[in-house]
C-alpha positions in Angstrom: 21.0 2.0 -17.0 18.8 1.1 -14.4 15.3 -0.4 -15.2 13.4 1.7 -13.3 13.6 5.6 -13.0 12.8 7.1 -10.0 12.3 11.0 -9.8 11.4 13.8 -6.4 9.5 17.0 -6.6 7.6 19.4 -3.8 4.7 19.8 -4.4 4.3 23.0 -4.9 6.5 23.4 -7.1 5.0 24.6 -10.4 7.2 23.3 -13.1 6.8 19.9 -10.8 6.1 18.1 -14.2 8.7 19.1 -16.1 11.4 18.1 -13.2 9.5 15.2 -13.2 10.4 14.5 -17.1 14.1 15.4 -16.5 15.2 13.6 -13.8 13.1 10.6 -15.1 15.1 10.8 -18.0 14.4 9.0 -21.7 12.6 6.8 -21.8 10.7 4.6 -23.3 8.7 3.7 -20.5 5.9 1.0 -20.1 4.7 2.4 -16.9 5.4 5.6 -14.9 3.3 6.1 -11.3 3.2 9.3 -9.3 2.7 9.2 -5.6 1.1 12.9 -5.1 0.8 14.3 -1.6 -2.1 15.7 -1.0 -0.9 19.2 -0.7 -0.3 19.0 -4.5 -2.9 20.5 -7.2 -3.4 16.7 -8.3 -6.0 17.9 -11.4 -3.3 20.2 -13.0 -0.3 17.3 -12.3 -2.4 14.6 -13.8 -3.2 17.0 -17.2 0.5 18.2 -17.6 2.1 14.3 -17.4 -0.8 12.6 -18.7 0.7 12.5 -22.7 4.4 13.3 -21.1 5.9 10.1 -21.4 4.7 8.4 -25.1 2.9 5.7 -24.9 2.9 4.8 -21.2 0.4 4.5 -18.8 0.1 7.3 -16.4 -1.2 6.4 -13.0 -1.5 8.3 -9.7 -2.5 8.7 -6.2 -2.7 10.8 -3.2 -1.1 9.8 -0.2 -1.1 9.8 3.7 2.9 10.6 2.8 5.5 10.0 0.8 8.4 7.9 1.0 11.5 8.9 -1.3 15.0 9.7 -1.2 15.2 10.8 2.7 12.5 8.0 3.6 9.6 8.9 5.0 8.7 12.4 3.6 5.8 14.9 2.9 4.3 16.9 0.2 6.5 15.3 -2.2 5.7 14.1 -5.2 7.6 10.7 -5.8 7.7 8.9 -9.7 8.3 5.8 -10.5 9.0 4.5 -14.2 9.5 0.9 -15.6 11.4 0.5 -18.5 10.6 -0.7 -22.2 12.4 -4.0 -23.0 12.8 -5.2 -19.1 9.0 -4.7 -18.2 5.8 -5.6 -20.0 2.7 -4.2 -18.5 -1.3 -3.9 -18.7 -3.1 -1.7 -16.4 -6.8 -1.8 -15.7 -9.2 0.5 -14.0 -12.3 -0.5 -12.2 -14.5 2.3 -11.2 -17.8 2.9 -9.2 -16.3 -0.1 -6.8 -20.0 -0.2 -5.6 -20.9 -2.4 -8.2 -18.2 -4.6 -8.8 -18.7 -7.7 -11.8 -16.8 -10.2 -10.2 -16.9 -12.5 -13.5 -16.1 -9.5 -15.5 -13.4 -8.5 -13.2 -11.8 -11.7 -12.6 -12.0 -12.3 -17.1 -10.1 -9.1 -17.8 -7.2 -10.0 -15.5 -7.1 -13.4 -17.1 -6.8 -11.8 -20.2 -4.3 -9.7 -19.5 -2.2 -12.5 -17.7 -2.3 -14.5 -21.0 -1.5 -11.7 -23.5 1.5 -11.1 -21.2 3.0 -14.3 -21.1 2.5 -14.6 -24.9 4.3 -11.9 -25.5 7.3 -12.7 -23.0 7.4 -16.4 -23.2 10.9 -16.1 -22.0 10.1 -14.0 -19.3 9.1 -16.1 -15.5 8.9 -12.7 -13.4 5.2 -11.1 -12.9 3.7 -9.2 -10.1 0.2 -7.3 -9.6 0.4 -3.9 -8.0 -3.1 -2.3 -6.8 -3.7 1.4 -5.8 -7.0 1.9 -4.6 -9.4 4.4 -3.3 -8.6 4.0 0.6 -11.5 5.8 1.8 -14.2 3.4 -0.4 -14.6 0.8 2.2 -14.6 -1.7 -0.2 -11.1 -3.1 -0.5 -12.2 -6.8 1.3 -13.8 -7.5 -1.7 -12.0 -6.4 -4.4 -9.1 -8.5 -3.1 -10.9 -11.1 -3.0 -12.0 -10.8 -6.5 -9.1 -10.2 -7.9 -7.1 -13.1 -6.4 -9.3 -15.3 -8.6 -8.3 -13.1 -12.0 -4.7 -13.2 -11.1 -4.2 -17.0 -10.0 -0.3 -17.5 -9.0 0.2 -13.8 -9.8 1.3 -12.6 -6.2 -0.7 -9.0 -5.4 0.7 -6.0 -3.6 -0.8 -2.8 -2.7 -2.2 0.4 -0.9 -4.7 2.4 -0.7 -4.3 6.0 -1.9 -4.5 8.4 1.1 -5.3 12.2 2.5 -2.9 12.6 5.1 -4.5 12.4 8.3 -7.2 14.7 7.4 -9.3 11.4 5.6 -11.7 13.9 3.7 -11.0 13.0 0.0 -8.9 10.6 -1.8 -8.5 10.3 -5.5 -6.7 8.4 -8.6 -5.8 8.8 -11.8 -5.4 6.4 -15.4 -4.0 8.6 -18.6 -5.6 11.9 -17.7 -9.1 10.4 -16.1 -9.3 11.0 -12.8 -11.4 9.3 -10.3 -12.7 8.0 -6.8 -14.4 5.3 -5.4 -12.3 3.2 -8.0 -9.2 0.7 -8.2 -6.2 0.4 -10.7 -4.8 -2.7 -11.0 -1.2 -3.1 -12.7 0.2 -6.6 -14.4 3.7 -6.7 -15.3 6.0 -9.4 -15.9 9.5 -8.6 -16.6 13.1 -9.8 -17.1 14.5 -9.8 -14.0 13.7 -11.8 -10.2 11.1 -10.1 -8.1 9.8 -10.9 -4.8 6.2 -9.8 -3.2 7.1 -9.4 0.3 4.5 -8.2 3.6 6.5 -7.0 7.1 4.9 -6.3 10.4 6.4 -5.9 13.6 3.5 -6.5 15.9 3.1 -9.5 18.5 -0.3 -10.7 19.7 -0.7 -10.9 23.8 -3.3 -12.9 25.8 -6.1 -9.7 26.3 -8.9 -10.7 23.8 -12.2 -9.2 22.9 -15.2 -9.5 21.2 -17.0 -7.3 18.9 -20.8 -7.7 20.2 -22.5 -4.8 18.2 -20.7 -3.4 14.3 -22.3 -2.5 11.3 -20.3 -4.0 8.8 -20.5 -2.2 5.9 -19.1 0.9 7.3 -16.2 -0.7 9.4 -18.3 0.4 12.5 -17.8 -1.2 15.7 -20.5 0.0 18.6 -19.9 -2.3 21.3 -17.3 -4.4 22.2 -18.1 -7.0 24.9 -21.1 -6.0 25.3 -20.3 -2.2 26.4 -19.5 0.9 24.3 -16.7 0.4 22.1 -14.3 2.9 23.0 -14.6 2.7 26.8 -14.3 -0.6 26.5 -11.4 -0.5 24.6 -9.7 2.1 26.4 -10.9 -0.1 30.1 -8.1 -3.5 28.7 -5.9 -0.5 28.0 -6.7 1.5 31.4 -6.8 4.6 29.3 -9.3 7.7 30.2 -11.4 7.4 26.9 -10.9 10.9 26.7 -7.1 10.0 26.2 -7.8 7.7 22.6 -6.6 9.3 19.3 -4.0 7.9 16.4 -1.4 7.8 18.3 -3.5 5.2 20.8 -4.5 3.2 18.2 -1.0 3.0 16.3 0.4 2.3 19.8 -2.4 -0.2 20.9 -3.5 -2.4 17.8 -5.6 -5.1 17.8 -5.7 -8.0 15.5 -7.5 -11.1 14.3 -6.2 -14.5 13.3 -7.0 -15.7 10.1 -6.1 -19.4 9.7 -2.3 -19.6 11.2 -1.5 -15.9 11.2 -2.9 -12.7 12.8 -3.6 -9.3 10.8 -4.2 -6.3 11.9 -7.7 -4.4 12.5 -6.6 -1.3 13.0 -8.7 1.8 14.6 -8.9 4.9 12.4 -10.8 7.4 14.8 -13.2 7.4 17.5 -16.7 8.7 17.4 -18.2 11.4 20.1 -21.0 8.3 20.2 -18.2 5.9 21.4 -18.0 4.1 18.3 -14.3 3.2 16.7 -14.1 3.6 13.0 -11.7 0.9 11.3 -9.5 0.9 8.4 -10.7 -2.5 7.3 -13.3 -5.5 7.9 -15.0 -5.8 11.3 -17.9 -8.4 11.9 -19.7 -8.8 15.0 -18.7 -12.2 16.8 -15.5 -11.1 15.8 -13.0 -12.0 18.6 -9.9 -9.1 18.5 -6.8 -9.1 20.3 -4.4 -6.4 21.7 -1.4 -6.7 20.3 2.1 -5.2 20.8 4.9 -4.1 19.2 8.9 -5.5 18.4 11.1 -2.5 17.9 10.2 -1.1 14.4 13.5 0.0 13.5 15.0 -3.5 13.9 12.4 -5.8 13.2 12.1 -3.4 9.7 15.9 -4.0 9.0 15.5 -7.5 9.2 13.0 -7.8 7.1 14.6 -5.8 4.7 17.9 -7.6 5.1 16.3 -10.7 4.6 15.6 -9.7 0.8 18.9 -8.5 -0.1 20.0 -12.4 1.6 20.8 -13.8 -2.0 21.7 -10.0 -3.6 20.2 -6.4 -3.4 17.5 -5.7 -5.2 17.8 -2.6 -7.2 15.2 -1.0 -6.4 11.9 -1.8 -3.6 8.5 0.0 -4.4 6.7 -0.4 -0.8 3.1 0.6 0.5 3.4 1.0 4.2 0.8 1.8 6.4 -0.1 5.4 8.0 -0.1 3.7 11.4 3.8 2.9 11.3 4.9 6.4 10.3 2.6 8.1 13.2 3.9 5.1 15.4 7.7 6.2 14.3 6.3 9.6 15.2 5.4 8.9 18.8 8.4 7.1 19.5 10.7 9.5 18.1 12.4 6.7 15.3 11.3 8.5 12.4 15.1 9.8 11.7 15.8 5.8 12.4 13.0 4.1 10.4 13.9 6.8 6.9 17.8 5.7 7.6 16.3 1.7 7.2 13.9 2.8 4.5 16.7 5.1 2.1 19.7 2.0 3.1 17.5 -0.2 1.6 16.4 1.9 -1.1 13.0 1.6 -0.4 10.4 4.1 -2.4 6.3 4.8 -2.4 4.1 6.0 -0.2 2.5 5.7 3.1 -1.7 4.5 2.4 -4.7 3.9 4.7 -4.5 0.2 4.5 -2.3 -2.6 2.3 -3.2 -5.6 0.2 -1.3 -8.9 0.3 -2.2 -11.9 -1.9 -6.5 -12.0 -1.7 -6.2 -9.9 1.9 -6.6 -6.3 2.9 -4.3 -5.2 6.2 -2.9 -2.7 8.3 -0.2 -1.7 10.0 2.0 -3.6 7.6 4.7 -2.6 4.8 4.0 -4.3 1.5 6.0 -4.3 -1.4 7.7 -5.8 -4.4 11.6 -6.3 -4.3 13.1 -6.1 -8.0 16.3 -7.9 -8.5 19.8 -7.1 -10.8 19.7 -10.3 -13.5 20.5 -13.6 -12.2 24.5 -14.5 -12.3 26.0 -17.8 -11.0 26.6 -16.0 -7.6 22.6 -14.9 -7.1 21.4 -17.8 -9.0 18.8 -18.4 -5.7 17.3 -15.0 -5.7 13.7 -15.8 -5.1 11.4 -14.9 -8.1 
């Protein structure tokens, strides 16, 4: 039996949460987590699986999309359960992300790190999964803060989505349902795991910096010294006119942080001129264009590179918005869900992914969960 469950439903369908039971199968589970399109009636889904599955947790999230059996997908409802006896898990919800305790935060995850290992002493697997609200601006810092609670623990995650509409996002813990909050998962389980990040993007010589931004609401107004927009769309030699997602999916920009870059990427532009990010901007902030290897390969290799030692059984991945609409505008989406559903790769596309203490973009983050060591996989990395 495998040791995690995986089940599909439309959306619209109204027994969703029965099907959901059924093709999940018996349980017991530790964990099961929905990844809800937004085309779903999320308050109804959340009350009919909320006491479904004993005395799991029950977490969920809308989506920009949906990845599941086919790959990339939409209004789908994707599940996920973790076994009893091969997973042990705390969850932990933070709410009103406005007024984060950084002490408290960081002492509860400690907490739940120790009671863990106590009770699987024999057990050297763990991983932290995050699903947070992607439309709270306020991921930076909770990264940050929880990097200090969970110490060697490696962190995944994404932030829940709405489409591309980017109205309303929300979550849910055991039947509560919220925004403008975080749920943070701790497990630690029998088997090897690997927290992995992928992007396919390559920095270029064409730099700029950010000369005007209000920080707080990922703002940018002027970029060397001139309206942000037309200045971005000038380095591209755009018509201004011309910017939209698929622009800014095709045309990232980036920043280095110590020996690597990540991504800033654009989420809309203003009728001011002003581009709206998906993550951190500062002014004095020096951005460069970037450009892309092909995503179909560079996304196979990456892949391929985890199944190097043995294949895992199972990879949950949060991968950003940009890639699907950049798989879109291409025409690879066909080629990127072959890659995805090869590897069996599930989750959901988000407005932004979290790596170790870092919030990105344009990336696909994930946890790779391996078949038991044997003499033959006996390097699997864990």
């Amino acid at each position: 039996m495998e040791v995690i469950a995986v089940a599909q439903v439309h959306c619209g369908d109204l027994d969703s949460a029965d099907q959901i039971a059924r093709q999940l199968g018996s349980g017991p589970f530790e964990l099961v987590c929905l990844f809800v399109s937004p085309e779903a009636d999320f308050d109804a889904l959340v009350t009919a699986t909320s006491l479904r599955f004993g005395d799991a947790d029950v977490l969920a999230c809308t989506t920009a999309g949906e990845i599941g059996r086919a790959g990339y997908e939409e209004e789908q409802i994707i599940a996920i359960a973790f076994r009893s006896g091969h997973f042990k898990i705390l969850t932990y919800a933070i709410e009103d992300l406005d007024q984060i305790e950084e002490q408290t935060v960081a002492g509860t995850l400690i907490e739940a790190r120790l009671a863990l290992a106590q009770k699987t002493s024999d057990w050297t697997s763990e991983f932290a999964f995050l699903m947070v609200d992607g439309l709270s601006l306020r991921e930076e810092q909770l990264t940050a803060f929880l990097s200090a609670g969970l110490g060697p623990t490696p962190l995944f995650g994404g932030s829940s989505g709405d489409g591309a509409r980017f109205g309303q996002t929300w979550l849910a813990r055991n039947g509560v349902i919220m925004k403008n909050a975080a749920i943070v998962v701790v497990a630690r389980c029998d088997r090897p795991v690997r927290v992995f990040s992928l992007d396919h993007l390559v920095p270029t010589e064409r730099r700029m910096v950010v000369t005007s931004a209000t920080p707080e609401d990922r703002v940018v107004h002027e970029i060397n010294a001139e309206p942000a927009a037309l200045e971005y769309a000038r380095l591209l030699e755009l018509d201004p006119n011309q910017l939209d997602q698929f622009t800014f999916a095709e045309h990232p920009v980036v920043v280095r942080l110590g020996d690597a870059h990540h991504v800033r990427a654009i989420q809309q532009v203003k009728e001011n001129h002003d581009l709206v990010f998906f993550s951190a901007i500062n002014e004095g902030m020096v951005l460069t264009l970037a450009t892309h290897d092909d995503i179909v390969a560079h996304l196979d290799r990456g892949l391929g590179q985890l199944a190097k030692h043995g294949t895992p059984e199972i990879i949950l991945g949060c991968d950003c918005i940009l890639r699907r609409i950049e798989a879109g505008r291409i025409q690879k989406t066909r080629a990127v869900s072959e890659v995805l559903q090869a590897h069996n790769v599930v989750g959901f596309s988000t407005y932004g992914e979290q790596i170790g203490g870092l919030h990105v973009n344009q990336t696909l983050t994930g946890v790779a969960i391996y078949p038991p060591l044997t003499d033959e996989t006996a390097d699997v990395p864990d």
